[in-house]
Each structure stands twice: as C-alpha cells, then as structure tokens.
N, C-alpha and C positions, 0 to 999 in steps of 0.2 A: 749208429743206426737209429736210437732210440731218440736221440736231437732232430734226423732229417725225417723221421715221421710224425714228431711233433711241430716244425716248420709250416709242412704242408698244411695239418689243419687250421693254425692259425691262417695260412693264404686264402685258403678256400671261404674260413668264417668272413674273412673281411670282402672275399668277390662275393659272396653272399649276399653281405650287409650294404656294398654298392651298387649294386641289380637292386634289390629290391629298393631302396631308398630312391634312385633314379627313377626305377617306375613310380613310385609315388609324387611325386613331383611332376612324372610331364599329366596324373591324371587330376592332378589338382589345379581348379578353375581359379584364375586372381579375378577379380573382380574388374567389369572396365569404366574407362572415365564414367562419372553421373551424366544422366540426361537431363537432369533437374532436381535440384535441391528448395525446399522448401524450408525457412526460422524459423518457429511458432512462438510467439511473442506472447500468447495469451494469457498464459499462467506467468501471477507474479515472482514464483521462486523459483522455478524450474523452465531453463531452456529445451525446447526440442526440436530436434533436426531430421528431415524425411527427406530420403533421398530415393530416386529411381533411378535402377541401368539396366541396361537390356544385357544377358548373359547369354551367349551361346550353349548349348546343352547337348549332350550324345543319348542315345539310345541307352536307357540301362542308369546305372546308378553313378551320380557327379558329387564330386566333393567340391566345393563352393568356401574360398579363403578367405577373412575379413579381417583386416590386424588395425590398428589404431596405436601405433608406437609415436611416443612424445605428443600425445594429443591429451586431452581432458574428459573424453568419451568414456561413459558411468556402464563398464561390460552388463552389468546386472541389467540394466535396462534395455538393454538391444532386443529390436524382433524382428524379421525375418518374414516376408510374406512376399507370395509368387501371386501377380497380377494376374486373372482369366486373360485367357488366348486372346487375341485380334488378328484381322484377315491380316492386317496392314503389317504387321509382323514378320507374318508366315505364310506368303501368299501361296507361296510354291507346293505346299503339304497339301496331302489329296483329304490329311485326316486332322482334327484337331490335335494340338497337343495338351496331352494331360502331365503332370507333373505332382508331386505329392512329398514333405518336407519329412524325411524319416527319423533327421538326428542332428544335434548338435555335441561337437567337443570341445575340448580346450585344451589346446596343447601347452604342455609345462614350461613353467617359468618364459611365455610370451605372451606380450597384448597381441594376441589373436583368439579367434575360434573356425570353426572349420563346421557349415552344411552341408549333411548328407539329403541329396536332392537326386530322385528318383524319374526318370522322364520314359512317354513311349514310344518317343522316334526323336531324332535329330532334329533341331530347331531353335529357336530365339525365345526366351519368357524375358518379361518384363516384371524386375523384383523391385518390392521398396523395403529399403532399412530405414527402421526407425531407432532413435537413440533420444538420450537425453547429455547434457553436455553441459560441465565446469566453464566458467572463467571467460563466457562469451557475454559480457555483461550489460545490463543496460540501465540507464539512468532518463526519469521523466522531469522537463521542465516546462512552465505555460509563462504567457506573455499575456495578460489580461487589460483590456481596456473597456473602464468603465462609464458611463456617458454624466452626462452634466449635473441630473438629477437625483446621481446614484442610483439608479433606480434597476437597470438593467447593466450587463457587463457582456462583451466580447473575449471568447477565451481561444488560446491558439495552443494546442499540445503538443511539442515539438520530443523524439525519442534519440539517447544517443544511443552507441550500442561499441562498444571495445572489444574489441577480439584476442581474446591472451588465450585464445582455447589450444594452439598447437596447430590448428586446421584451419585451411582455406577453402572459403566458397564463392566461388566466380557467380554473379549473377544470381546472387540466393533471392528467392522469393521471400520478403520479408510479412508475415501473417503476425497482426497485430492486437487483432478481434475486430477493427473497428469497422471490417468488410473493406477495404481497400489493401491489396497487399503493394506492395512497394520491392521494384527488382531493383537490388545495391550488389557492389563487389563486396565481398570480405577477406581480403589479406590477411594474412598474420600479421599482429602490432596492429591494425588499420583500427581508426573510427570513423563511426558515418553519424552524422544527426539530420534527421528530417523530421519534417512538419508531420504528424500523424493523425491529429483532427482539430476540426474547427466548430468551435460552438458559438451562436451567434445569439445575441439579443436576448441572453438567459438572465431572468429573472431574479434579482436578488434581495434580501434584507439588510439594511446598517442598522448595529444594534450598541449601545454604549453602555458599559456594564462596569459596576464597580464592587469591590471586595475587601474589606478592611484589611482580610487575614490573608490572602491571595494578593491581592495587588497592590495593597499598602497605600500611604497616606504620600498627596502634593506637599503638604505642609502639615505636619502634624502637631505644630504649636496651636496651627488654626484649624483642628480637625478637619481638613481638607484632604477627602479623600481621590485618589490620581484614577481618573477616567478614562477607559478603554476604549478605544473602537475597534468593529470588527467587521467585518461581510460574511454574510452567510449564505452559501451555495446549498440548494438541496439538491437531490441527485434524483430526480425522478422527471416522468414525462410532463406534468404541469409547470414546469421550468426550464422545458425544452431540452432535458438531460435524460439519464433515467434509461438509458441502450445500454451500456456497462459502466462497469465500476472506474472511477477515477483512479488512476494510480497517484502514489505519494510524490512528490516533488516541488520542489521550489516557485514559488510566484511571484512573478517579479509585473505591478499594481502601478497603472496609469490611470490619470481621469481627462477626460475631457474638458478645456472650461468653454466659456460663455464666445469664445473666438474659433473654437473648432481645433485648439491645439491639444497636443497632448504634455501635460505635464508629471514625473515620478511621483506616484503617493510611498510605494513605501515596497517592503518584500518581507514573502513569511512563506515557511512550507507547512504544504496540503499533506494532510494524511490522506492514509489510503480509506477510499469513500467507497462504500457496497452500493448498488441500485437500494433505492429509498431512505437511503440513509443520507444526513448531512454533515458539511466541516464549516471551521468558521476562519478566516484569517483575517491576521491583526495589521491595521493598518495605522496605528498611532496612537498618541492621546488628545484629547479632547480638551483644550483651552477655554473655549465660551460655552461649558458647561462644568457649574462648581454645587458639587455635594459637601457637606460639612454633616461630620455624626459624633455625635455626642451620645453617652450611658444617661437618661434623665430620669430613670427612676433604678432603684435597686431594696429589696427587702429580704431580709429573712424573717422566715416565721419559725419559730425552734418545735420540731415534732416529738422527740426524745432525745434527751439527751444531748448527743453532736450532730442528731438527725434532724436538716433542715429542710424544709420548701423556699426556690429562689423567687419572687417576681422581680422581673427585669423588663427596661422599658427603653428600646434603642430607636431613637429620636435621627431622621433623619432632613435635613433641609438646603432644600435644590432648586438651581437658576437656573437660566436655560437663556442665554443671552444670544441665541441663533434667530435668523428670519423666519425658521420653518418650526414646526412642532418634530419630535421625535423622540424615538421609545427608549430608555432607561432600564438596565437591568439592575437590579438590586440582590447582589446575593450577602449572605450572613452565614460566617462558620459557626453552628454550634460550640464546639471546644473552644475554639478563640473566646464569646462573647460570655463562655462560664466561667473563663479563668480570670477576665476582666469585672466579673459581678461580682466573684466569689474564690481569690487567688488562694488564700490561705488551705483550699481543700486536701484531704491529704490522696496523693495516687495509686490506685493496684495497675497496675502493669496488665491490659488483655491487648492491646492492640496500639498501632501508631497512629497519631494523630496527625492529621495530614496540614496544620494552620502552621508549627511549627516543630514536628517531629519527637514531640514528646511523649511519653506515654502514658496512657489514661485509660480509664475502667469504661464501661458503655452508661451513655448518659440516658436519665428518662426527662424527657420533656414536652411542653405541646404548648400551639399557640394563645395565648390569653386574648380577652376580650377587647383591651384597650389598644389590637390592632388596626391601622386605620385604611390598610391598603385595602383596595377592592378587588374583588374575584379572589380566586384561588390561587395557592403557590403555581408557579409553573415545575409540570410535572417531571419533565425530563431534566431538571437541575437541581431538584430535592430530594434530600435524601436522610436518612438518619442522621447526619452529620451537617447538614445543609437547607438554609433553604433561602428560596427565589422568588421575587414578585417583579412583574412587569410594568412598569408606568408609562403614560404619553406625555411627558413635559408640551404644554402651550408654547408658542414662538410668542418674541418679545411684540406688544406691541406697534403700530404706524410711528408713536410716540416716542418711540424707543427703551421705554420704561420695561422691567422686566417683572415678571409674576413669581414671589416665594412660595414654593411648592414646601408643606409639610406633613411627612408622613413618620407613624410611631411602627415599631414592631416589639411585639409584647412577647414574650418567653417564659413560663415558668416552669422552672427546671423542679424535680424531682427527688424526695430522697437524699437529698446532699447531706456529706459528713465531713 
C-alpha cells in the first residue's frame, strides 16, 4: 500500500513538471529572421553588430529568447531596445502600441538570455539588439601612388574583414566611419576586401634623416653614415586628410616617372594616425646623398676628483649629389655620443638606454657655443636623450660639381665620473 501511494506522487510530480514546462515554452517568443543587420567598423578594437526584427507581441507580458550558441557574441555587452511604434507596422490598431522592458534573465549553464517585455494590446515592435563580437576580424591595407615630384601622393584604403565569429550575416551593412557604408555577405569562414576610401592629391613631405646610434654607419671605416628616407603624411585638413583617424596597415609605395608609368618604391606599415597627428614611412636609402661624422673635438676638464665636464664637438660633413635641393635630418643620441667621448665612465643603473640597451645613470648636458647649425633643435624629436636639427642641402650645380656642407654639434656633458 505504502509503495502504490508513493508511485502516484512521483506521477503526479512529473504531470506537474510537464504542464508547466510546456506552457512555458509555447509562451516563450524566439526571435525572427533580422530585417537588417548593421557591422560597425568604427572602433579599432571592438566589433559591433546591430541588428533589427520585427517581433510579434500579445497583450500582457512576453518573454522574448536570445541564445548565441557556438558564436563569439561578448553576453555582457548585449542591449535590447524596442523601436517607437510606426503606423506602417501596426496599421490595423485603433490605438498605439506602448511596450516597456521589465527584466532580463539568464538561464543556467546556456548562451542564452530571456526579455521580459510588457505590451498593451496585440501587435508588431520593432527591436534592435545590439552586441559586441570576437573573431569577426579586420585587417587595413593602402595602395599609394605618388606623383613625379614627390610632392603629393594618391592613397587608396582598401578593408578585409574574416569572419571566424560563429555567425552569419547576409547582406550586413558594413559602417566604416568613412560615411559610405558598403552591403557584403558574411558567411562563416568567408572574407571580403573592399576599397573603403580614397584620398587624392594629399600633400606630403620627403625627409632624409640620419643617426649614428639608430641607423648606423654605410661604411664605417669611412664614417659614412646610411641615410634614410621617408614620406611624411600628416593627418589633418591642410593635407586634404584630417576626417578620421588612419588606421595601422601596410603600404605598398609607387611613384610615377617622367613617362606616366608607375613604378615600386618600396612597402612599410602605417601606424595608427589620430586626426592631427602624423606617421612617416620608409621608403629606402639614399645613395647620392653622403654624410660622414667624425668626434673632432673631445676634453675633459677635472672638477674633483673623478668629477669631470666633457666638451664634445661632433663634426658633421654632407653632399648632396641630387638635381634638387632637400632637407636632411640630423639626429644625435646623447648616451651613444658620451660613451664615444668618454667610455671609460663608470654606470649606476636608473633606466635603459635606448642607442644600445645598456644601462646608464641620467645624463646632464646642454648645447655649446661651437654649434654651427642654424635655428633651433626640432621640437618633436628632442628630448633628454636626443637631439635634432634640420638642414636644406643645395642641389648640385648645372656643372655638376657638388657643394661640401659642414656642420659642428657641440655638447658639454655635465658632472661625469
């Protein structure tokens, strides 16, 4: 007796537990196809995806289901928002519909969550979810072509975009920032690359720069130091740029010659460039242009003891064996040029030194008089550790004869022991 009335309540517990679990279910809303998916491309680290569907709705309160199983969708970032009414909707309703978002859950151990969404009569809302989203990746690359004179450059911004996120989006609206959005498929596994913007006839600098302790020596039996070149893009509107921010990517660098062809200079990647800021890329070295540097002066003066003052006097002498005149950067590492005036020093350990990763105390230093360059260091590549003067080498000649540029940079270091 005592077995067939424990029978029953276990039957009963489980018709229970199947009634209610079934009504839960048929009142639970899935979600239908999207009407329109939008990529938001605009932020460099973070993908976001906004998507609209029209959901049917009952009178009274809707639970509303959202799952993202095997997809890459960041739950923490999900939001949920019911579009205002439109007639085009809900033509048929005598009265608006209002709707209002009472709660969210999360049912255990699933990628799901589940909207409690409140309506006042029978009708259609139009919801958008928004999210943010892993592993839908994108990569920037440009096609630059610059014209005869160097003088200006053609830029072409092309975006890919990989899709390893889990999820497909047919006909996604691709939003880039650049004001043009671009409708692609997105399959799972799929890539797409398209052209994203086009910058024309933007304004650039060639600048040729050298650095004993950075860039090192062509021939260093013959103090010949190896000369750079570079293009410098600035990112603002007097260079026809200057709308947003460049993103980082690879440049792959054509010029035009004197017949209208295009031929490869060379490939470097762009950092990522803020509005007003600028990047520079390298486009090779510089053959008919030869710097030579030589140490031509060196003194200690003894203060106490093992306590010195250095004067230092770094000699430098530059040809310029081109048709045109152009500007020369000259940079000089402090730590590089004290360990050559004055190696024997001994070191305390505060910081690395960036000429060759040694470690060195904080130097005191300042320019001496027997400097020959004119104007001021240039500001934004001096620095405690550094410094930079800009020159204009003359072009050679009708004669072809070329003009020896010589210029001194005086240093006296501080304090040395």
């Amino acid at each position: 007796m005592k077995y067939k009335t424990l029978y029953g309540v276990i039957a009963l517990s489980l018709c229970t537990f199947s009634v209610s679990n079934s009504y839960a279910r048929i009142k639970l809303i899935t979600l239908p196809v999207r009407e329109h998916v939008e990529i938001q491309l605009e932020n460099e680290n973070t993908t976001i995806i906004e998507e609209e569907r029209i959901v049917p709705l009952r009178e009274g309160i809707n639970n509303i289901d959202f799952s993202w199983h095997n997809t890459t969708i960041k739950p923490e970032t999900i939001v949920f928002r019911v579009l205002p009414d439109t007639e085009s909707s809900n033509a048929s309703l005598k009265t608006a519909l209002k709707t209002s978002v009472l709660s969210v859950s999360y049912p255990p151990n699933e990628s799901a969550l589940t909207w409690k969404v409140s309506s006042n009569q029978n009708g259609s809302a139009k919801v958008r979810i928004t999210y943010a989203i892993e592993r839908l990746n994108r990569s920037y690359h440009y096609i630059a072509r610059v014209n005869n004179d160097e003088s200006k450059m053609d830029m072409m911004q092309y975006i890919k975009i990989n899709n390893q996120s889990g999820e497909s989006y047919i006909d996604a609206d691709m939003n880039t920032g650049s004001g043009k959005n671009r409708v692609l498929p997105m399959g799972i596994n799929e890539t797409q690359e398209f052209l994203n913007q086009k910058y024309a006839a933007v304004p650039i600098d060639k600048t040729y720069t050298v650095n004993a302790s950075e860039l090192g020596y062509r021939n260093r039996a013959q103090d010949k130091l190896n000369v750079l070149m570079h293009y410098h893009l600035h990112n603002d509107t007097q260079h026809n740029l200057g709308k947003q921010s460049l993103a980082p990517g690879k440049f792959r660098i054509y010029q035009q010659d004197k017949d209208g062809t295009s031929i490869f200079v060379g490939e470097d990647w762009g950092k990522y460039t803020a509005r007003e800021d600028e990047t520079k890329l390298f486009i090779g070295q510089a053959r008919d242009i030869v710097v030579k540097r030589t140490i031509e002066r060196q003194k200690r003066q003894r203060i106490d003891g093992n306590l010195y003052n250095i004067d230092a006097v770094v000699k430098y002498e530059i040809e310029n064996f081109k048709d045109k005149p152009v500007d020369l950067i000259i940079e000089e590492s402090i730590p590089f040029l004290r360990d050559e005036v004055f190696p024997s020093r001994q070191r305390v350990s505060r910081h690395r030194a960036s000429y060759g990763g040694a470690n060195d105390s904080v130097i005191e230093w300042q320019v001496g008089n027997d400097t020959s360059f004119l104007g001021k260091p240039i500001k934004k590549l001096t620095s405690s550790e550094k410094i930079a003067y800009q020159i204009t080498l003359p072009a050679r000649n009708s004669h072809k004869s070329v003009v020896k540029l010589e210029k001194k940079l005086n240093i006296n270091f501080k304090n040395e022991w």
